[in-house]
N, C-alpha and C positions, 0 to 999 in steps of 0.2 A: 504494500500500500504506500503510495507517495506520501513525503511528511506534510504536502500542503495539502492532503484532502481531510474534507470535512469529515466528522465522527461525531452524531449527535449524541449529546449527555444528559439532553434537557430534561426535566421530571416528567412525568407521565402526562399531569394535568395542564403544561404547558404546551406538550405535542400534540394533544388536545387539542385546546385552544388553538395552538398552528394550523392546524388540520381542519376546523370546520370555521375559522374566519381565513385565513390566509389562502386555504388549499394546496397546504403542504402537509408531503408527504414521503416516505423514504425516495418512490417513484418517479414523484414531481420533482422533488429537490436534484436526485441523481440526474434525470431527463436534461430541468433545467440546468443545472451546471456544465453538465458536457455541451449543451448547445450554445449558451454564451460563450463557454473556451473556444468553439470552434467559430462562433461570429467574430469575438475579438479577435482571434488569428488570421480573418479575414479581412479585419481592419487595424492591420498594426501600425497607423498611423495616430492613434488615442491612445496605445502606451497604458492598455487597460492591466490592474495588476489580476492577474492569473490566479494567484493565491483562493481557493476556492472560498476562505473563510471571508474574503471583498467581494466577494461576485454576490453569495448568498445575500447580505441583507440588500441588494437591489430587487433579489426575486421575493424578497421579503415585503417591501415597502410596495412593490408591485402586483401581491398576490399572486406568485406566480404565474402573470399574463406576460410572456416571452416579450409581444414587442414593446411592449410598457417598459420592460426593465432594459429592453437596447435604447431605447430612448433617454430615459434616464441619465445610463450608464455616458450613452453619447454626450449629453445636454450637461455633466458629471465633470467628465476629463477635457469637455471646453470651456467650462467653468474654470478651470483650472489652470488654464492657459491663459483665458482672458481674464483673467482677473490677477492678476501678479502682484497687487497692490496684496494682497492676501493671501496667495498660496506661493510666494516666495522669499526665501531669506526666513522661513520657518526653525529660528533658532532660540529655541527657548530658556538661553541663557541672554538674550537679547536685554539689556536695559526695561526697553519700554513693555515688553510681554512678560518678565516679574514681575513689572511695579504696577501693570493693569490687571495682571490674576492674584496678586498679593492683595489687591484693592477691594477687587469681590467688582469687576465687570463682570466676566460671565464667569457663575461656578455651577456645578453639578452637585446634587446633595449625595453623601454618602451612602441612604437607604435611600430605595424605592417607594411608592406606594402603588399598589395595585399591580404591581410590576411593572410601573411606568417608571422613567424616571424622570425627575423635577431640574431641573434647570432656574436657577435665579441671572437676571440681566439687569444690573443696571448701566442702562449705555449712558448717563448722565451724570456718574458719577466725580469722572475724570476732570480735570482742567484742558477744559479745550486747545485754551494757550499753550498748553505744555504737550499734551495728547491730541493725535489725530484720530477721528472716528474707524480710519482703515486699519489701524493698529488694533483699536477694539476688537474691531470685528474679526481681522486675524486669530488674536490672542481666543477670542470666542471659539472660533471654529476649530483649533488647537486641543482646547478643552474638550469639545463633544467627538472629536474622533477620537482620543482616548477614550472617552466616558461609553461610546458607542462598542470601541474595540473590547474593553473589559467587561462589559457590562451585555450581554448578548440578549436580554429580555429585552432592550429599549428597541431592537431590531422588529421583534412580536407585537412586544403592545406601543407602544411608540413611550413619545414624552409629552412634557406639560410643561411649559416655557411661563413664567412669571417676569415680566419688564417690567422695572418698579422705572418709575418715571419723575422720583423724588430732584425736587431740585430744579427740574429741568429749567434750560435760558436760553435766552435769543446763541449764545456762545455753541451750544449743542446743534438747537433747531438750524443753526446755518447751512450745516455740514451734508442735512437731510437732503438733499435736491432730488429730485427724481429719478433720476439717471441711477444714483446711489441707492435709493429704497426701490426701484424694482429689482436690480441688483441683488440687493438682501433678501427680497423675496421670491428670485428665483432661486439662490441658495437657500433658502429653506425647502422648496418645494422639490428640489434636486440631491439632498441631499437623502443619506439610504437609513434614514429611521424616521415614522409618521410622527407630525406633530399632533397629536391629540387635542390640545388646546392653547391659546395662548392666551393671556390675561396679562393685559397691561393695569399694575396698580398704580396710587400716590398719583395719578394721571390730574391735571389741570384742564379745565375746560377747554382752553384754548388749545389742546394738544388734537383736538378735533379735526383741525385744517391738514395736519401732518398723518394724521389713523386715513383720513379719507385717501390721501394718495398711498396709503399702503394697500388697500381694500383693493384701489383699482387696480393693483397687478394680481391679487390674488385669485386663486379659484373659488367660485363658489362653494366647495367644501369647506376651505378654509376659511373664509369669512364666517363661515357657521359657528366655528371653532374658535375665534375670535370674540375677545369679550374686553369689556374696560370698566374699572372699579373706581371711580373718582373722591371716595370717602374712604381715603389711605389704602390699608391692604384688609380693611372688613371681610372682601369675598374670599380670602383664601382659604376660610371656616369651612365653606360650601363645597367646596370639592376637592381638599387634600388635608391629611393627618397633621392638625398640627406640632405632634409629639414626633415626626422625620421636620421639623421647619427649625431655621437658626433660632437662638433668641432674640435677634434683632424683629421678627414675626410672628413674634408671639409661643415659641413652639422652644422647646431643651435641648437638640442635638448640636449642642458649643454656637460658636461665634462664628460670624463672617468673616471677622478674621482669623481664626484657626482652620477654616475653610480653602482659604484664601492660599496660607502657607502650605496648604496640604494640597492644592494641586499646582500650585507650583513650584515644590518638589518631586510631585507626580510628572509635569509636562517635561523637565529635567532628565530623569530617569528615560526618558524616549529619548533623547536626543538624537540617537542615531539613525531610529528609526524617522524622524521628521529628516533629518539628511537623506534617507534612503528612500524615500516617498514622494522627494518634491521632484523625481523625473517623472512620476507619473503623471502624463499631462497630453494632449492632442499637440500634433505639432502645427506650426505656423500654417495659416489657409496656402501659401504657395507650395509647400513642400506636401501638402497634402494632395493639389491638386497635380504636381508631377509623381507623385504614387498613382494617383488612380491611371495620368495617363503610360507609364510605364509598365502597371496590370493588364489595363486594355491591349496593348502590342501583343501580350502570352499568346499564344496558342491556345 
């Protein structure tokens, strides 16, 4: 058996659950895997990583519908490409990606609930003067591929994203432009674990003008799934434990700052692996389209 093939451990009631929401199954999963490896070997110009334990949560996020998850995977590794404000120089001993996951921008909670996991954002926390919003979102997205890689539930039942929106100022709202928030939200939408819900707290009236150009990139699923709490973080009583919540929210699992230090000695400990990661990527549209015409000429 290869060391990169998959080998499910998951408990019974979770394969379950895969099986009659997802439509996964030894059969499916096997099926699907081997035909993504042989798509992406068809398109070695996306630099898809083979590893079958990367392939799976695409057919995951996808219910394993094949072309949902080429799609994806496609719309994945040019993401990846195009966007290099974010998916490179991925070095998490980097100044500004300690001192934003030290700070509690995006962290991941230690337990689950429901077998989801919780994700806390605050994108407003930082000094804008000092911090740029693509650094965030880097350091963000740093965070939940670890949190995704260790964590293989968040692939099944997805996550629950909480943006606290304490604080927020003209210094933050600049940054927003649109170009940049469909951006963010087709990295959400592409990325290989479901968002279950997002709940923006501590939201100001005024954050209205900015929630509405996020809506309009989203899919109608996810607007569904989209919720705003404008009386601090009241709603997070309503649909998450909050004995797994920091105590900055009401909840005992420590601090946001012991939070903070602990994935960012987490993102550390990968080091090599963000080194080893960041050629995964589509190549330049030119080099792409002399692959295709170089395929064409075969026999």
């Amino acid at each position: 058996m290869s060391a990169s093939q998959y080998i499910c451990r998951l408990p019974d009631e979770v394969q379950n659950y895969a099986k009659d929401v997802l439509g996964e199954t030894e059969s499916s999963r096997r099926y699907g895997l081997e035909e993504l490896k042989k798509w992406a070997d068809d398109n070695p110009h996306l630099h898809v990583r083979l590893e079958e334990k990367f392939l799976l949560p695409f057919l995951r996020v996808s219910k394993f519908d094949l072309e949902k998850a080429k799609r994806k995977l496609t719309n994945f590794y040019t993401m990846r490409r195009d966007r290099k404000e974010w998916f490179t120089n991925r070095n998490p001993r980097l100044s500004q990606i300690q001192e934003l996951t030290k700070m509690g921008s995006f962290l991941v909670l230690k337990k689950t609930f429901e077998n989801q996991i919780i994700v806390i954002v605050k994108p407003t926390i930082h000094d804008p003067k000092i911090y740029h919003l693509d650094d965030v979102i880097k350091s963000g997205l740093m965070v939940l591929d670890v949190a995704v890689m260790e964590e293989e539930l968040a692939q099944i039942y997805g996550v629950i994203a909480i943006i606290d929106m304490v604080n927020v100022g003209f210094g933050h709202l600049k940054y927003l432009t649109p170009t940049r928030i469909k951006n963010l939200v087709n990295a959400w939408q592409n990325f290989h674990c479901r968002p279950q819900r997002i709940e923006f707290v501590n939201a100001p009236t005024f954050i209205n003008v900015v929630l509405d150009i996020f809506k309009k990139f989203m899919t109608m699923k996810l607007k569904q799934r989209t919720h705003i709490c404008y009386d601090g973080f009241s709603s997070l009583a309503k649909f998450v434990d909050k004995e797994i919540l920091p105590e900055e929210y009401g909840g005992v699992e420590g601090s946001l700052t012991e939070l903070g230090e602990y994935w960012s000695e987490k993102l550390v400990s990968y080091s090599e692996w963000f080194a080893e990661d960041e050629k995964f990527k589509a190549e330049v549209e030119t080099n792409k389209s002399n692959w295709f015409t170089l395929n064409r000429s075969k026999p």
